[in-house]
C-alpha positions as CSV (number, residue, x, y, z in Angstrom):
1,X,150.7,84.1,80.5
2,X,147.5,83.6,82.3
3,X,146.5,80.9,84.1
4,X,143.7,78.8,82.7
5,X,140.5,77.2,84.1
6,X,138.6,78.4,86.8
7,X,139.3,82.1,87.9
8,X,141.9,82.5,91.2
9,X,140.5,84.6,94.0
10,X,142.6,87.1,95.7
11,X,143.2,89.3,98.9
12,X,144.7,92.5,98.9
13,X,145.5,93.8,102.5
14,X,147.3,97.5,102.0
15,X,147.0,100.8,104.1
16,X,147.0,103.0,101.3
17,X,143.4,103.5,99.2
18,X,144.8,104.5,96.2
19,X,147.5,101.8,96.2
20,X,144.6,99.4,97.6
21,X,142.4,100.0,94.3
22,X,145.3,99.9,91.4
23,X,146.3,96.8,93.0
24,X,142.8,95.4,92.7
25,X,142.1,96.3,89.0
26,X,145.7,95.4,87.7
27,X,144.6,91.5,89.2
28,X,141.5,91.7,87.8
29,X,142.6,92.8,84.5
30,X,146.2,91.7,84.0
31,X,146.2,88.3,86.1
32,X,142.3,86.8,85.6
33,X,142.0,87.2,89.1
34,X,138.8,88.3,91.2
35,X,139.5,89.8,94.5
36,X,136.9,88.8,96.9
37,X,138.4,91.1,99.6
38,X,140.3,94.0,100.7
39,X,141.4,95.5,103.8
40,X,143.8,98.1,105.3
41,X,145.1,95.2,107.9
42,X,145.1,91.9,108.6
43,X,142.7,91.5,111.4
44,X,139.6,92.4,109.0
45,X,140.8,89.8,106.8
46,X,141.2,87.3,109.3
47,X,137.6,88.2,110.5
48,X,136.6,88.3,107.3
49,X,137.9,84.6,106.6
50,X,136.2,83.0,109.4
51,X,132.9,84.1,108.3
52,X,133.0,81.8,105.6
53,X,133.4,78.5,104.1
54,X,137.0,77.5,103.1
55,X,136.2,77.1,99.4
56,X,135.5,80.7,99.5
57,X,138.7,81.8,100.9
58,X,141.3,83.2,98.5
59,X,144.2,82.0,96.7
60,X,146.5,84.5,97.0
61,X,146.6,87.0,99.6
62,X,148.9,90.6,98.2
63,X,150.4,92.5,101.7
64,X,152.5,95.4,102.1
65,X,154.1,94.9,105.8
66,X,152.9,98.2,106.8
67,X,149.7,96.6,106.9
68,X,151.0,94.4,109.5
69,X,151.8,95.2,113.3
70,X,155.1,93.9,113.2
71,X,154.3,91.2,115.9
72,X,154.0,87.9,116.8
73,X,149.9,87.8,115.6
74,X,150.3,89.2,112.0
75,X,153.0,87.0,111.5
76,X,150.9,83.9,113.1
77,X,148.0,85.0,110.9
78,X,150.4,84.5,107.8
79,X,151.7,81.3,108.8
80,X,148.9,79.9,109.4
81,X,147.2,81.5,106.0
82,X,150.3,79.4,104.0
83,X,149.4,76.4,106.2
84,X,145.6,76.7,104.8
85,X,147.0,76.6,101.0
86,X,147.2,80.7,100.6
87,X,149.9,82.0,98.7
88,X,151.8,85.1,100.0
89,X,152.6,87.9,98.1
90,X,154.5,90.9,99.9
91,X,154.0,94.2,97.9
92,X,155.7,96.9,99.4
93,X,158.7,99.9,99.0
94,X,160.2,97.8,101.6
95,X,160.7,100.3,103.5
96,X,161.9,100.4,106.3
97,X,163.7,98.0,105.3
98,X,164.2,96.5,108.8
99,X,160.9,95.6,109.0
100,X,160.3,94.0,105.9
101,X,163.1,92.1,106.4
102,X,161.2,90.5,109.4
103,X,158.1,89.9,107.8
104,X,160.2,88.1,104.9
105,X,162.4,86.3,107.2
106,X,158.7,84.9,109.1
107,X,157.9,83.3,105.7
108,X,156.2,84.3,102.2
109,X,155.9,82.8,98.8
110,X,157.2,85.9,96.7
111,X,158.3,89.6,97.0
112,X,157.5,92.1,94.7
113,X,158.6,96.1,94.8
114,X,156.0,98.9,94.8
115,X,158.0,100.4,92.6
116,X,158.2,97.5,89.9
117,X,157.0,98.5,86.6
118,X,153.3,96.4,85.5
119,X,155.1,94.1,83.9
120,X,156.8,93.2,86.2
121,X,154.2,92.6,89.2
122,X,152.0,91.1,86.7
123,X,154.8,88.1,86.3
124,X,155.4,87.8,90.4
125,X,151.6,87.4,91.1
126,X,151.3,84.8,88.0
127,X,154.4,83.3,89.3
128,X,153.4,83.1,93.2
129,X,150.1,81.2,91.8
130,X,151.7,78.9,90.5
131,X,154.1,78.0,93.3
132,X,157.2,79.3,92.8
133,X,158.8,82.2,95.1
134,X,159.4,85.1,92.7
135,X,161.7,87.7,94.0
136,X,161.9,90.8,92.0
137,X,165.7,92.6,91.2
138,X,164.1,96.0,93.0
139,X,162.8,94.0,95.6
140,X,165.8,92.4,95.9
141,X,168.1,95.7,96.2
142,X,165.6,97.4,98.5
143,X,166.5,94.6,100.8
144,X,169.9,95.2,100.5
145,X,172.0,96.6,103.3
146,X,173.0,100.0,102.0
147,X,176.8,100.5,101.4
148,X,178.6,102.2,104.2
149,X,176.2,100.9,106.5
150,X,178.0,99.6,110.0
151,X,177.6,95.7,111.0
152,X,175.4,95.6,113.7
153,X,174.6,92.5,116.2
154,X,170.7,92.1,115.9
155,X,170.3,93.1,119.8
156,X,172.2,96.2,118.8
157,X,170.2,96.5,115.8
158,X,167.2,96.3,117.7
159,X,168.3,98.4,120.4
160,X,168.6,100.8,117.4
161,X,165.3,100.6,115.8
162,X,163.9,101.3,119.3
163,X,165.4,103.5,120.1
164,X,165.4,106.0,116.6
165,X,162.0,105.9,117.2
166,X,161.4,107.6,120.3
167,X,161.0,104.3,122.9
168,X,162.9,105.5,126.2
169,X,166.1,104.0,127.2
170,X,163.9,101.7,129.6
171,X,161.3,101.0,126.9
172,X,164.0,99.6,124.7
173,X,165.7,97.6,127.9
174,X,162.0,96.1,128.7
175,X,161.6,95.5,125.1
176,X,164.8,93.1,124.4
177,X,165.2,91.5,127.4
178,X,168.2,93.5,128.9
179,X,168.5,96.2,131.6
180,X,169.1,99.7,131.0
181,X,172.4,99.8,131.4
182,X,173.0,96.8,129.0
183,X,171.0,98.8,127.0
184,X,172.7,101.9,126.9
185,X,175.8,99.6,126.1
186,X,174.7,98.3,122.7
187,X,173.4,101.9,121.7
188,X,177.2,103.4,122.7
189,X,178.3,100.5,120.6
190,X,176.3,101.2,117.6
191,X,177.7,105.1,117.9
192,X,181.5,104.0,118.3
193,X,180.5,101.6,114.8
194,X,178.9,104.8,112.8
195,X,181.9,107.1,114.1
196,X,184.7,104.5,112.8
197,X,183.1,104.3,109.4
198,X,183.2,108.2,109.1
199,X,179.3,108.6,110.1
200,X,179.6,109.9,113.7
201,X,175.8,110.2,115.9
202,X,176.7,111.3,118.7
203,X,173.1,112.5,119.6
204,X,169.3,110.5,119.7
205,X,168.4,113.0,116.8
206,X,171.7,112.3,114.8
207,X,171.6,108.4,115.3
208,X,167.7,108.5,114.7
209,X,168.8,109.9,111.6
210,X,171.6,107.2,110.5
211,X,168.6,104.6,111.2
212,X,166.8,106.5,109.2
213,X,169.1,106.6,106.1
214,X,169.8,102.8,106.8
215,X,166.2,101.9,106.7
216,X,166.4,100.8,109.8
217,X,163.1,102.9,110.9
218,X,160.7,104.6,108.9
């Protein structure tokens, strides 16, 4: 059902144009909502936002993570959107899954899969509007850790993600807080945990791969 009374405005921060447009019209046309702005990341929004008056600003603001750096700003910028009164809508494939997980774990109001059916979406955005935290059953299993997967500490976990994609072994030390050689540690942990489940990376390219597969990295 629609809501009723005056029309919500929306955001719709998303990388892709294509996605970017359907997105807009199926708010426009499914949900009664106008979307006053779009974006391909969060600082034009932002930008965008304090150009004008806060009865202007939207109601609901419709992000796919890659959108988002990943740091400690986009996920301030969110925080602080909520604060305002915004709801939070994360559209994505949720992939990878790692860093969805983070943006989810920094706080939103609902989480909806790109690959949820009209339907679907239409009844997370509706539902996110009207305060409750929808979490769809595709965004739910996308989120998932995939069977067979080992159980990794999150400093080996993020020793991981580093590393798969590309960082040097003194990158990834710099990056969590460790030396190189603690470093180099959690990564030969996180190959003795694929070997003893019958997934052996002995390699960069083979464990880049298992992160891969894992949705640990893109």
């Amino acid at each position: 059902m629609r809501p009723t009374g005056a029309r919500r405005r929306a955001a719709v921060v998303e990388p892709q144009v294509l996605q970017r447009s359907g997105t807009t019209e199926l708010l426009h046309r499914e949900c009664a909502v106008d979307v006053v702005f779009t974006a391909d990341a969060m600082p034009a929004l932002m930008t965008w936002m304090r150009a004008r008056d806060r009865p202007e600003w939207p109601h609901l603001l419709v992000v796919d993570p890659l959108a988002l750096d990943g740091g400690d700003r986009d996920r301030a910028a969110i925080a602080a959107l909520r604060e305002a009164g915004m709801r939070v809508l994360l559209l994505s494939a949720l992939r990878p899954r790692l860093a969805a997980q983070r943006i989810v774990g920094a706080g939103v109001d609902g989480v909806a899969s790109k690959y949820d059916d009209e339907a679907t979406l239409v009844t997370a955005v509706l539902a996110t509007l009207a305060g409750h935290r929808p979490f769809t059953a595709r965004a739910a299993q996308a989120m998932q850790l995939p069977s067979g997967s080992p159980r990794l500490s999150a400093q080996e976990l993020r020793a991981l993600e580093l590393y798969a994609a590309g960082r040097p072994i003194e990158e990834v030390a710099e990056s969590i807080g460790v030396r190189p050689d603690t470093a180099r540690k959690y990564l030969s942990r996180v190959k003795d945990k694929y070997a003893a489940i019958g997934r052996p990376a002995p390699t960069r390219l083979e464990l880049a791969y298992r992160a891969w597969q894992d949705g640990i990295v893109g």
